[in-house]
N, C-alpha and C positions, 0 to 999 in steps of 0.2 A: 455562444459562450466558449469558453476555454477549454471547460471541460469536455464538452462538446464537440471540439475538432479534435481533443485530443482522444476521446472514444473514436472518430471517425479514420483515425490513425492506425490505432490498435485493430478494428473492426479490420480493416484493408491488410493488414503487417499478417494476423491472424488469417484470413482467409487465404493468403499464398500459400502459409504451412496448411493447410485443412483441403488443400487441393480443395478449393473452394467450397470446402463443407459437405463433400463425397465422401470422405476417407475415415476423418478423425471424428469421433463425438464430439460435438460441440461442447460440452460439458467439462472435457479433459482439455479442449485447445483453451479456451476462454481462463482456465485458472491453473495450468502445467505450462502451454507450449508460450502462452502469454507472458506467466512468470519466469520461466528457463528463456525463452527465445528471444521475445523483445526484448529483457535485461539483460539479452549476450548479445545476440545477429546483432539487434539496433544499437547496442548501448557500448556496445565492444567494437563495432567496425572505425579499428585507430589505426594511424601508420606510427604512433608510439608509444613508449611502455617505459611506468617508473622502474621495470626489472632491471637491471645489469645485466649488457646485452655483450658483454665481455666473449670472447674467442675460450674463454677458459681451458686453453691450453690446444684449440682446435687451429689449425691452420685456414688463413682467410681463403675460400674458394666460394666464389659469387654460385658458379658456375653449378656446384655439389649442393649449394643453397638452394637455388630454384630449381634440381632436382628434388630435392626433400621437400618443397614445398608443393609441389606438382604432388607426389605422392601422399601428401599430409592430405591434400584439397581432396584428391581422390577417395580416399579413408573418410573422410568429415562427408562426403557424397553420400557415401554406402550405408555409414551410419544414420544419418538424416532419414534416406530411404528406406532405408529398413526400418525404422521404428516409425516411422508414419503407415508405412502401408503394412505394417504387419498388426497395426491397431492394439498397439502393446502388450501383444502375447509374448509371456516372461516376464512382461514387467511386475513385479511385485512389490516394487519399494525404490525408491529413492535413485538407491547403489545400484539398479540394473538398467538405468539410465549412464552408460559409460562412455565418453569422449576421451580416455584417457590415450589410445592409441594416438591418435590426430593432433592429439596436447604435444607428444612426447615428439612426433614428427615434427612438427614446427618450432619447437625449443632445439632439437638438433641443428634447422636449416637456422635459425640464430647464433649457431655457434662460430658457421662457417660464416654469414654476413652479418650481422649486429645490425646493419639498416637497412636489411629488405623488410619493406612495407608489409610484403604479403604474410610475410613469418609474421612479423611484429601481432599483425592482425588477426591471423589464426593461432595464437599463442593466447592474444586477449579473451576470442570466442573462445576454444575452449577450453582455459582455465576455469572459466566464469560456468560455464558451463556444465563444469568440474564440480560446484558445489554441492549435487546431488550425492559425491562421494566423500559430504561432510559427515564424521563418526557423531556428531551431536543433531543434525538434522536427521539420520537414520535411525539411532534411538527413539528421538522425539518421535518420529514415524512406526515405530514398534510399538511404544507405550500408548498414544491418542489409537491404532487401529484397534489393537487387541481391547483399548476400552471399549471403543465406540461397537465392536463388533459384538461385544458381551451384553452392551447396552441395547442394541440395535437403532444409536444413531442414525445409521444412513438407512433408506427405502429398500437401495439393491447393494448389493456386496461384491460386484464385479470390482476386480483387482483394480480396469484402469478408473472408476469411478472413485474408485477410495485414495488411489494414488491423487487424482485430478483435486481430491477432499483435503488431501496432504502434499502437497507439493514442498511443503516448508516444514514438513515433517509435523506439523501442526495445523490446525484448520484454520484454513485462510481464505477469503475472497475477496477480488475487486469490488468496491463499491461506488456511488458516484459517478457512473461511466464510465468506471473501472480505472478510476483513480484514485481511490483511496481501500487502503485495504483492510478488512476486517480480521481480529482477533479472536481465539474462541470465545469471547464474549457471548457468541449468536449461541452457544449451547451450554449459557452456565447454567440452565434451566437441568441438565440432565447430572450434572457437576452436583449440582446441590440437592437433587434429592437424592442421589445415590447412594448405597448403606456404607456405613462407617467401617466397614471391611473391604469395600469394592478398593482395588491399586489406581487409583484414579492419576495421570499425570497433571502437573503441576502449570497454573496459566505462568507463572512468574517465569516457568521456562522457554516458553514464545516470545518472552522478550527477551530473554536472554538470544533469542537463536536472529530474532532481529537484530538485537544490538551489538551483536558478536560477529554474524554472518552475515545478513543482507545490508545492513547500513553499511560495510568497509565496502562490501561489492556495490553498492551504486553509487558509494564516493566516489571510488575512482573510477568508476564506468564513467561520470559526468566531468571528471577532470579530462580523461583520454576524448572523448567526444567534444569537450571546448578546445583540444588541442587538434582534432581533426576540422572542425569547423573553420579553419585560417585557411583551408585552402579551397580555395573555390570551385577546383574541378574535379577537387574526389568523388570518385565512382564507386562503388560497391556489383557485381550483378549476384545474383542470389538465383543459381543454375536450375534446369528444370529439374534435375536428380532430385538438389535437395529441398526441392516444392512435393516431394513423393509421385512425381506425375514426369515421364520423359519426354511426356505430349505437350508438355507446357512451355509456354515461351519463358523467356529469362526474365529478371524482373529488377529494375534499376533502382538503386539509393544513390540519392546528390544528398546537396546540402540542406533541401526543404525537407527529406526522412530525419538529416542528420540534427537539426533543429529540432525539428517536433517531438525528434525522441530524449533529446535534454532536455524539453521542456514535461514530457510526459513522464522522465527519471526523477527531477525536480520536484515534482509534487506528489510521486510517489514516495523521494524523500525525505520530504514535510510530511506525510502521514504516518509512515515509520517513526519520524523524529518523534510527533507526538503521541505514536501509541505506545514508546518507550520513556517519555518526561514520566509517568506517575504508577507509583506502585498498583501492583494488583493483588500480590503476594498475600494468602491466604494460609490459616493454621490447618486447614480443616472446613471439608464442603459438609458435613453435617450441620446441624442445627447450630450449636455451639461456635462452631468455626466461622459460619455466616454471622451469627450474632457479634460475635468477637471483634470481625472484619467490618462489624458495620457502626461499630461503638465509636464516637466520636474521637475520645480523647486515649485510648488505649492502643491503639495500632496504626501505623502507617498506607494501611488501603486508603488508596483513593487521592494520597497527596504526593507531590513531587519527589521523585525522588532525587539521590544526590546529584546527577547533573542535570536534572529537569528542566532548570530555568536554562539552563545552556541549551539542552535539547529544544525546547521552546523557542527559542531567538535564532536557533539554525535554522526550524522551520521554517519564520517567515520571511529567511533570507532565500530559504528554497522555494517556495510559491514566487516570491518578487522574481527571481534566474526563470522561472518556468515563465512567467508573464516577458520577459526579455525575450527569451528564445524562440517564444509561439511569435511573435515581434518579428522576428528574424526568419524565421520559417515563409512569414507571406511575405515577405521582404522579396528574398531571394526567389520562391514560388512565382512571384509576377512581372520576377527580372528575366527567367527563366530563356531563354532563347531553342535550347536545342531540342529536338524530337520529344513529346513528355506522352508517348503511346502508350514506353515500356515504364512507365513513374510509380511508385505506390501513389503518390499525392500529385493531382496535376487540375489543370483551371479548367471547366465545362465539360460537357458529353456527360455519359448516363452516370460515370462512377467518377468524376470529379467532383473539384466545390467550384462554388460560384461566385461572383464579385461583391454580391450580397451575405454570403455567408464569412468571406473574408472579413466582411470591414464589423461584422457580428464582432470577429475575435478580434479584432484591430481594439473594437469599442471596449471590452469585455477585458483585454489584459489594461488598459487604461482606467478601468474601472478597480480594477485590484490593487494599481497604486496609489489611487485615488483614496482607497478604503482605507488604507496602511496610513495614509497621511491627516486625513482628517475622519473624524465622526459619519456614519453612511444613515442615512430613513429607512427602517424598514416596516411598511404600512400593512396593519393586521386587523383582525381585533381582538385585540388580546383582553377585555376586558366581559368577554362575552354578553354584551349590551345589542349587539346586531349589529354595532357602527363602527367603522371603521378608527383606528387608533395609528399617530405615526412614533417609533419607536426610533429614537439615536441609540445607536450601537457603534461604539468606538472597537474595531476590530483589532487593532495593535495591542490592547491592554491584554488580550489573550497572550501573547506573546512574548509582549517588553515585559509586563507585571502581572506572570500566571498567576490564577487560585492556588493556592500554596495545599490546602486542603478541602476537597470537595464537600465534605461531609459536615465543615464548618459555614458552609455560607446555610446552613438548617437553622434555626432556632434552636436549642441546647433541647437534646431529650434524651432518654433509655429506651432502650430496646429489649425485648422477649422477641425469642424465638423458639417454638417447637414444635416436634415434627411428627405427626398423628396420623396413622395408616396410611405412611407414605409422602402425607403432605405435611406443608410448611403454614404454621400457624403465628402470626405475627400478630404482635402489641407495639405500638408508637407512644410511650407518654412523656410528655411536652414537662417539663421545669418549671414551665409556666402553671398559674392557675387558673388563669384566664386571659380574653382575648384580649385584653388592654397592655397587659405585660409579656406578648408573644410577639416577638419584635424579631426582622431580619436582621441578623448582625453587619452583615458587610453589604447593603439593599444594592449599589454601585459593582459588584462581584467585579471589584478590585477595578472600577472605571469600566467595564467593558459597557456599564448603563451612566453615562457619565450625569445624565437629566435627574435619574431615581436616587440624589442623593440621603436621602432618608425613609425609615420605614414608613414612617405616613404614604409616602410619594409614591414609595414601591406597590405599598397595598392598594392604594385609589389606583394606580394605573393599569392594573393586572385583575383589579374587581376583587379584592379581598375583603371579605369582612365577617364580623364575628359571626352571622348569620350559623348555624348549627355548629361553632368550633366546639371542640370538644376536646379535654384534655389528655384523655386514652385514645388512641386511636386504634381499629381492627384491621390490619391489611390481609387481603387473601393471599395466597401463592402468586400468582401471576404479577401482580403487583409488586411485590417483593422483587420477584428473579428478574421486573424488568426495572427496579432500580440502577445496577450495575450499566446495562450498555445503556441504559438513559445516560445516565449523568455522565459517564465516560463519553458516551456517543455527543452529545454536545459539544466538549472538546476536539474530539481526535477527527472525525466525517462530519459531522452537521456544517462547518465551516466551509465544506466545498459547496455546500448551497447556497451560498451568499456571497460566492465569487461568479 
């Protein structure tokens, strides 16, 4: 599957930086050097850049250029090395992650040549790079530690553990085969029971640092990398300094890294896009605050927000570019001619793929367009009878014609919430007064079930029936807190499993 070489991608990109899993914790590579690295080394090696690469008053000297860049390379070496093998002692936060020397070297040798490549390219990495010395990702990193430390969120409280927790200054992970990325949704469970005096930081800020900072950086990481992708012989090597190992051989990018990593930025994209389409923004994680946010017709949790639908229709123009590129990757992978020893991605032996797992993804991004264009089966049993059920799921109406409001495709109810030594004590009661007039409003969740066009339809094919309904309903805690990334989780990641 897709997602699947493109874990196999990541897995390989990662192991070069982790000196093959001697050095670094795997814990800190897998959700820091992944997010920092792949979205710079991979997603930044361009020979150009929307900056203005103007002389700005420097006189043209090629000559002073590839001076400065020799020197930039060198710097961008040490640092690499150093913070690999020093297992990020010092690292406390974000900002002690600094590339800015090797930024400022490479912007200088731009002055004197405007189209050396090399500049161009070490300008990209570590600007992008550079984001750790965002003033709003380092906040956000202040507020989620000092919460999580008072809460005892995390098991251990080693600096690079918490950092590895915050990369984005907020908690984050790959999910999906490290395709898709998670929100602090995974810990609103600690968000909401926590006392009405705790300084709790804010979810709707994680989207903001999404949609502020990482979505402009992998726009144009994916625009520079379609622009490196025209040439056919671009080389990258990634030296053994800055693999933290001097013993290590050099390790080559062509076109088949340079692919896979727009395809792997692509649907990173799409995830982003969608975990920013719809509000999360909360008054208050007490009792009141959850009840508030979870009231149908009072607040904007859970439904689009103002560029949702746009956000939504970028998505699945960024999944379609990832199925293009993964396209392109085995394309050129099996056109490949020259030496593929030193490759991250190369055909056969112990750490290659093989001509069977090619045509996996050959199949699998054809299936993605396939999905986009027409209705797909997906065979369950969803009606919990023991037998098997086939489900049409039209995958585009996510996108073309999102849920406008999550909390409206429920039957109309009220909610109680409140919170009893500690815990969260819920009431559901239904409009309805019985089962006859407990009707799903939109049964089709706006075409995405294009078959279930009515509630009769929806309820026979899902095995609903009045059997013990009951107009009050008791949910425990658990139930409750896994409301949010349920229903969010269907939208934003559940969709990679059906690609």
């Amino acid at each position: 599957m897709l997602r699947c070489f493109a874990a196999v991608f990541i897995q390989k990109f990662s192991d070069i930086f982790s000196n093959k899993g001697a050095i670094m914790k795997k814990q800190f590579l897998e959700k820091l050097f992944v997010l920092l690295l792949i979205l710079t080394v991979g997603l930044t090696v361009s020979s150009c850049s929307d900056d203005d690469d103007s002389s700005s008053g420097s006189s043209y000297d090629p000559t002073k250029a590839e001076s400065l860049v020799d020197e930039a390379r060198a710097e961008l070496e040490t640092q690499l090395y150093g913070l690999i093998t020093s297992e990020l002692s010092g690292v406390d936060r974000p900002s002690d992650i600094d590339f800015s020397k090797s930024y400022a070297l490479y912007s200088e040798a731009l002055t004197y040549d405007p189209e050396n490549k090399d500049a161009k390219f070490g300008v990209s990495f570590t600007s992008i790079l550079n984001i750790t010395q965002d003033a709003d990702v380092n906040e956000a990193f202040d507020a989620w530690n000092n919460y999580m430390a008072s809460r005892n969120v995390l098991n251990s409280g080693s600096d690079g553990e918490v950092l590895a927790f915050l990369p984005l200054g907020f908690p984050v992970h790959f999910s999906d085969a490290n395709v898709g990325i998670a929100t602090p949704l995974a810990i609103s469970a600690h968000l909401m029971t926590a006392s009405t005096t705790d300084s709790i930081p804010q979810l709707e800020d994680a989207q903001e640092i999404l949609e502020d900072v990482v979505l402009p950086v992998l726009t144009s990481a994916i625009s520079r990398l379609d622009e490196v992708d025209d040439d056919a012989s671009f080389k990258f090597m990634i030296t053994p300094k800055m693999q933290g190992d001097e013993n290590e051989d050099s390790v080559e990018i062509d076109l088949t890294e340079i692919y896979a990593m727009e395809a792997v930025l692509n649907m990173l994209k799409s995830s982003v896009l969608m975990t920013v389409a719809y509000d999360i923004s909360m008054d208050g994680y007490d009792s009141t605050g959850v009840s508030n946010a979870l009231t149908q017709s009072t607040t904007s949790f859970m439904a689009l927000r103002t560029n949702g639908k746009t956000y939504m229709s970028a998505a699945k123009t960024a999944l379609l570019s990832a199925a293009d590129k993964m396209d392109a990757a085995i394309a050129f992978l099996e056109a490949e001619q020259d030496d593929q020893s030193n490759d991250i991605i190369k055909i056969g032996g112990d750490d290659g793929v093989s001509e069977s797992e090619m045509e996996k993804v050959t199949d699998a991004t054809q299936e993605i367009r396939d999905a986009f264009s027409s209705p797909i089966e997906v065979k369950n049993d969803f009606n919990g009878d023991g037998s098997t059920q086939t489900l049409k799921i039209n995958l585009a109406a996510i996108f073309d014609n999102p849920i406008e409001n999550f909390k409206e495709l429920l039957p109309e109810y009220s909610l109680k919430i409140e919170t009893e030594n500690g815990y969260l004590s819920t009431t559901i009661t239904w409009t309805a007064t019985d089962f006859s007039s407990w009707t799903i409003p939109n049964p089709t969740f706006n075409g995405l079930f294009p078959e279930l066009t009515t509630d009769e339809k929806f309820k026979e094919f899902f095995g609903i029936d009045g059997d013990g309904w009951k107009q009050e309903v008791q949910a425990d805690q658990a139930a409750l807190l896994s409301i949010i990334p349920d229903i969010l989780g269907f939208s934003f990641f559940s969709i990679f499993g059906l690609l």
